[in-house]
C-alpha positions in Angstrom: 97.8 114.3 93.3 99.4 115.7 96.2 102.9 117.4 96.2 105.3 118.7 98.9 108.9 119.5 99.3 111.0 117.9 102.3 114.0 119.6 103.1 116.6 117.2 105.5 119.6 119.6 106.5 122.7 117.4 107.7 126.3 118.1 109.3 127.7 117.1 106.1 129.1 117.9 102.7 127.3 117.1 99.4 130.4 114.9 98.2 130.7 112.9 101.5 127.1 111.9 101.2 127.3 110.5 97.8 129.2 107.9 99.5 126.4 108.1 102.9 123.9 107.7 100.6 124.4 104.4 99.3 126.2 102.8 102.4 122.9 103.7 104.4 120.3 102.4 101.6 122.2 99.2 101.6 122.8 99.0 105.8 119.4 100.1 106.2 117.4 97.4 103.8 119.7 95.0 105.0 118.4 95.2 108.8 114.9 95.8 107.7 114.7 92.3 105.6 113.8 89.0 107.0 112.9 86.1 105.0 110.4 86.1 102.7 110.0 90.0 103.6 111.7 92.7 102.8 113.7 93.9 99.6 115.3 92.0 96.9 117.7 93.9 94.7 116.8 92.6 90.8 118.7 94.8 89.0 122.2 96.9 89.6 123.8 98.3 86.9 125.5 101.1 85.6 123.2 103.5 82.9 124.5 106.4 80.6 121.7 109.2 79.9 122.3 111.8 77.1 121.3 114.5 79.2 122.4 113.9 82.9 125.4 111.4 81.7 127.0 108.6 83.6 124.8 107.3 86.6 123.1 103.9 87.8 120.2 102.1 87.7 118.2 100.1 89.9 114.8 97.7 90.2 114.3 96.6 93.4 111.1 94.7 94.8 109.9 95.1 98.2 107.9 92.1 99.6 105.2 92.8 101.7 102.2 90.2 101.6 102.4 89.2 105.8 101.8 92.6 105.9 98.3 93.1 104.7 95.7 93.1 106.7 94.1 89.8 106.9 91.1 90.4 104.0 93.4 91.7 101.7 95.6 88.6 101.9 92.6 86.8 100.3 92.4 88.8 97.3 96.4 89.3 96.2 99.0 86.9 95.2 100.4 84.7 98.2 103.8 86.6 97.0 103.0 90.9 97.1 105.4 92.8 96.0 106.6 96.8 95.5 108.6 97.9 92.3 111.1 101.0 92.8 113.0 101.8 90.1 115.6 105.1 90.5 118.0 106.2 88.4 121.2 108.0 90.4 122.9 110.9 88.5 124.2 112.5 91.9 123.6 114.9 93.0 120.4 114.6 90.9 118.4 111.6 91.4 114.6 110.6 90.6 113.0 107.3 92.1 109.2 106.2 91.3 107.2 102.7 93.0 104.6 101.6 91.9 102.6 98.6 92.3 100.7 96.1 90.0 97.6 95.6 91.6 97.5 99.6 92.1 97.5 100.6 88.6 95.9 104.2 89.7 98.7 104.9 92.6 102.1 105.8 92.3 105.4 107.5 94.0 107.9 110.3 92.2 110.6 111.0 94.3 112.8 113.5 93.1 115.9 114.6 94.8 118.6 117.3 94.8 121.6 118.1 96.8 123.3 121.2 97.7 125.9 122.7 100.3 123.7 124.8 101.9 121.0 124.7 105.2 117.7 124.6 102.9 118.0 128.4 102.1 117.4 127.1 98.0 113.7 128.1 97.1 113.8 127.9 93.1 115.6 124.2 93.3 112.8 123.1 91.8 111.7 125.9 90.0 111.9 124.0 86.3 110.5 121.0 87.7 107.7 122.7 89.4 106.3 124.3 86.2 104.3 126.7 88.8 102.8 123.6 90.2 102.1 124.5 94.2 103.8 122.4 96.8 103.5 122.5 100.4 107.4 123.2 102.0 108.4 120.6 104.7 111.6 121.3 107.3 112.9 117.9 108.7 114.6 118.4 111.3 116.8 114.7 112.1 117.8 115.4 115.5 114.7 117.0 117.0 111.9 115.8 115.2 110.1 112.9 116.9 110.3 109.7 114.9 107.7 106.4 116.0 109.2 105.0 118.9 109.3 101.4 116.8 112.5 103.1 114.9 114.6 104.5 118.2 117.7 103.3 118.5 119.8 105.5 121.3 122.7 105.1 119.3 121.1 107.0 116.4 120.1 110.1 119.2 121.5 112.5 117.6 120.7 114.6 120.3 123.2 112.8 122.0 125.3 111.2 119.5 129.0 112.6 118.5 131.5 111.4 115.5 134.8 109.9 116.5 136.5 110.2 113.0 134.8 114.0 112.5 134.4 115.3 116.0 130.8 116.8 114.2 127.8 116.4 116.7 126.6 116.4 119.4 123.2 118.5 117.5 122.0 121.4 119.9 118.5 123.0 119.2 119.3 125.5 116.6 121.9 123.1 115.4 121.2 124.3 111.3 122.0 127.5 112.0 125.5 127.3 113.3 126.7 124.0 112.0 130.1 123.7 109.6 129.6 122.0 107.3 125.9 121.5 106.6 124.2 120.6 103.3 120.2 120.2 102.2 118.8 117.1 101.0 115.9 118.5 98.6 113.1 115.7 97.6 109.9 116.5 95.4 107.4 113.9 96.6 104.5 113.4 94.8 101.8 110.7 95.5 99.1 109.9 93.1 96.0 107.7 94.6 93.7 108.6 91.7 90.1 106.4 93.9 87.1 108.8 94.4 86.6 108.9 97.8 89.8 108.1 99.1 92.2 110.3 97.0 92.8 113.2 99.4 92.9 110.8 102.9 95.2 108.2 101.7 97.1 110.7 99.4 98.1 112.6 102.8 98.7 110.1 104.7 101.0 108.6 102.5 103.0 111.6 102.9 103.2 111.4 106.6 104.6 107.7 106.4 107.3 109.4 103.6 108.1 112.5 105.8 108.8 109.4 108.8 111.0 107.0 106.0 113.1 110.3 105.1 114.0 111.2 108.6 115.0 107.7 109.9 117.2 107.0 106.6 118.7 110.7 107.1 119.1 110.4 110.9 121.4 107.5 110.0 123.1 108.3 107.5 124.9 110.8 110.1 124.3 108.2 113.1 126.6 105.5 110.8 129.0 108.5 109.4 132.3 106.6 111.3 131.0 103.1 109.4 131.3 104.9 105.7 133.6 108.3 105.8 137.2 106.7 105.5 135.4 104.6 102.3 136.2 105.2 98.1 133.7 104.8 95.7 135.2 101.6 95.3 135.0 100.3 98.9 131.2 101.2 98.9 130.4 99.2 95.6 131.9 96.5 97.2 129.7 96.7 100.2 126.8 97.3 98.3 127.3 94.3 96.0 128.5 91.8 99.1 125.6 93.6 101.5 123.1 93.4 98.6 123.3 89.5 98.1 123.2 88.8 101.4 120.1 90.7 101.6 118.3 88.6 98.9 119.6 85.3 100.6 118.2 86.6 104.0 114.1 87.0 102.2 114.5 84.2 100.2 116.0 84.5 96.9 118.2 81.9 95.9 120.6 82.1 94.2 120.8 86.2 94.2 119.5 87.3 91.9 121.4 90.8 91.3 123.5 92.1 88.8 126.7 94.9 89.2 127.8 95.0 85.6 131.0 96.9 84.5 129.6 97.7 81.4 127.3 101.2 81.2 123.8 100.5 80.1 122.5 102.5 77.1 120.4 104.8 78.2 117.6 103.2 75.3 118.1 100.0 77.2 116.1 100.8 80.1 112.3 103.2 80.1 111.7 105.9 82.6 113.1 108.9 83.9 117.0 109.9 84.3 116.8 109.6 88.0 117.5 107.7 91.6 117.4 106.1 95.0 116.8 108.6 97.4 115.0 106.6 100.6 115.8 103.3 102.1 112.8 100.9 102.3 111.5 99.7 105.5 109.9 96.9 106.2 109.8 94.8 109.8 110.7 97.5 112.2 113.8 98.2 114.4 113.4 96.6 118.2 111.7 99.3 119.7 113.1 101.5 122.5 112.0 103.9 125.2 112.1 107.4 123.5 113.7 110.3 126.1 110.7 112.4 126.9 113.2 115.4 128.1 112.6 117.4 125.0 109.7 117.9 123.2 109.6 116.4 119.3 106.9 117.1 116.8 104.4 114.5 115.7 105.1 111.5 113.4 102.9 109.6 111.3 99.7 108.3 112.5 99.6 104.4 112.9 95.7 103.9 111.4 93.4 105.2 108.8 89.5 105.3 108.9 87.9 104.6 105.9 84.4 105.2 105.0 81.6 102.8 105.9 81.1 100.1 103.2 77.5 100.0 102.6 75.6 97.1 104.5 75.5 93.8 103.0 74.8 90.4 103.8 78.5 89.6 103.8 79.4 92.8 106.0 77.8 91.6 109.2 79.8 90.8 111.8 82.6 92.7 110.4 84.8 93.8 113.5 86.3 97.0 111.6 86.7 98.8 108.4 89.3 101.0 110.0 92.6 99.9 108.0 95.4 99.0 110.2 98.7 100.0 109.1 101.3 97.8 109.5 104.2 99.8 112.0 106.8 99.8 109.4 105.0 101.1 105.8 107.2 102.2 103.3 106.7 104.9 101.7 105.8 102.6 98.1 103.0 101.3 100.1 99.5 102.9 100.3 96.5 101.8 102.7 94.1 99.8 101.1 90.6 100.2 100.2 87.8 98.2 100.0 87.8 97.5 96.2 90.0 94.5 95.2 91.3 95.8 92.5 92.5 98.2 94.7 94.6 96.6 97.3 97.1 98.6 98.6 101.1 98.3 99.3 111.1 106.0 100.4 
């Protein structure tokens, strides 16, 4: 198991980003989806926990079979999939994925929100139960991001708000900027395969670390799309945005639900939590990213595993390095060489 904390500062208020939040999950699966790829919302509803209260609940499953590598295509269902299930009771929310054929790995997001530029270090301190973590600072103007997700209208660098008048982001921008708050996420990856836990466990967490500052960089990139909008407007969106999603992969009729009606909270298993990350899956159109300033270092596109022992089957094998398809989600670890193993926010 390995655990870190992300911390993803933007110029804007906790309340305005409980309507960001969902406004950029939906925009952002909606442009990553294609058909027969991509995520399919199952389930929508609103769910009422004794502890947390009123919040909402959702399954979603996030198709990935074209993007397997070629042997593991032989040895998984022709149609792959990704559960997330979350559990939103803002400005507290928990999301986990997990996948079938990956009964030993497994996702916890957890996430909390606070009007503040990261300063928070006992946010998790109940959670944490004097478990270490590693402390991450994402930084979603300066921070390089893999040059398949640039768009120069998400530059924040560059990019001001018409309806705020918040941006452009200078170097030092956390320190200065009114208002800013902290998006606080717990992620903790499981990958329980001898041999392979601590390799694929971290680099899981670089391909998280890379989905948490592209959904964050928009969320302020789209802020004249969603600021004027209720709670009400958003819904909308999400339901009309969310259906036209499933259509676009495949699923006919949609196949969501957006009942009225809060679910109990015996009705549904698993933690009282949320979404927190939009899932990607085919990339953005890649564009040239400015080399004026310099950005730190994203997520590595491979990862080497170790040499399969020799065997009559083996030879002629071109590679056992695992190539990573450009636009992992985070609920999708590399594979190994065990079928029972194949791997898939």
């Amino acid at each position: 198991m390995l655990m870190k904390e992300y911390r993803i500062c933007m110029p804007l208020t906790v309340e305005e980003y409980r309507i960001g939040q969902l406004y950029m999950i939906s925009k952002h699966s909606h442009e990553q989806s294609d058909r027969g790829e991509g995520v399919e919302v199952v389930q929508n509803e609103p769910f009422e926990d004794p502890n947390h209260g009123q919040g909402q609940f959702t399954e979603k499953r996030v198709y990935l079979n074209s993007k397997l590598p070629s042997w593991a295509r032989a040895v998984v269902p022709k149609i792959f999939y990704v559960t997330e299930k979350a559990w939103n009771y803002y400005p507290y929310t928990i999301t986990e994925y997990t996948c079938s054929f990956l009964p030993k790995f497994s996702i916890h997001i957890e996430t909390k929100y606070e009007d503040n530029k990261g300063s928070n270090d006992n946010i998790f301190e109940t959670e944490l139960k004097d478990q270490e973590r590693e402390v991450c600072f994402v930084d979603i103007a300066y921070d390089e991001i893999p040059e398949r997700y640039y768009k120069e209208s998400e530059d924040l660098r560059y990019f001001k708000s018409e309806k705020t008048s918040r941006g452009v982001l200078q170097e030092g921008w956390r320190d200065t900027q009114e208002p800013i708050m902290c998006s606080y996420k717990l992620v903790t990856v499981k990958f329980e395969v001898w041999g392979l836990q601590t390799r694929v466990e971290q680099f899981v967490h670089k391909v998280v670390r890379d989905v948490l500052l592209l959904g964050h960089r928009q969320a302020f990139a789209w802020v004249d799309e969603w600021i004027d909008m209720t709670m009400d407007e958003v819904r909308e969106f999400e339901r009309t945005i969310q259906e036209a999603t499933n259509q676009k992969i495949g699923v006919f009729p949609p196949s969501i639900s957006i009942s009225e009606m809060p679910l109990s909270s015996c009705a549904l298993t698993g933690p009282a939590s949320a979404p927190s990350t939009p899932m990607c899956t085919d990339a953005p159109e890649s564009l040239s990213v400015p080399k004026d300033r310099p950005r730190k270092k994203s997520a590595p596109e491979t990862l080497t595993l170790p040499d399969p022992a020799p065997s009559a089957a083996s030879q002629g094998s071109s590679s056992n390095q695992l190539a990573m398809y450009n636009h992992l989600p985070p609920s999708t670890p590399p594979s190994n060489s065990d079928p029972d193993e194949v791997g898939g926010h």
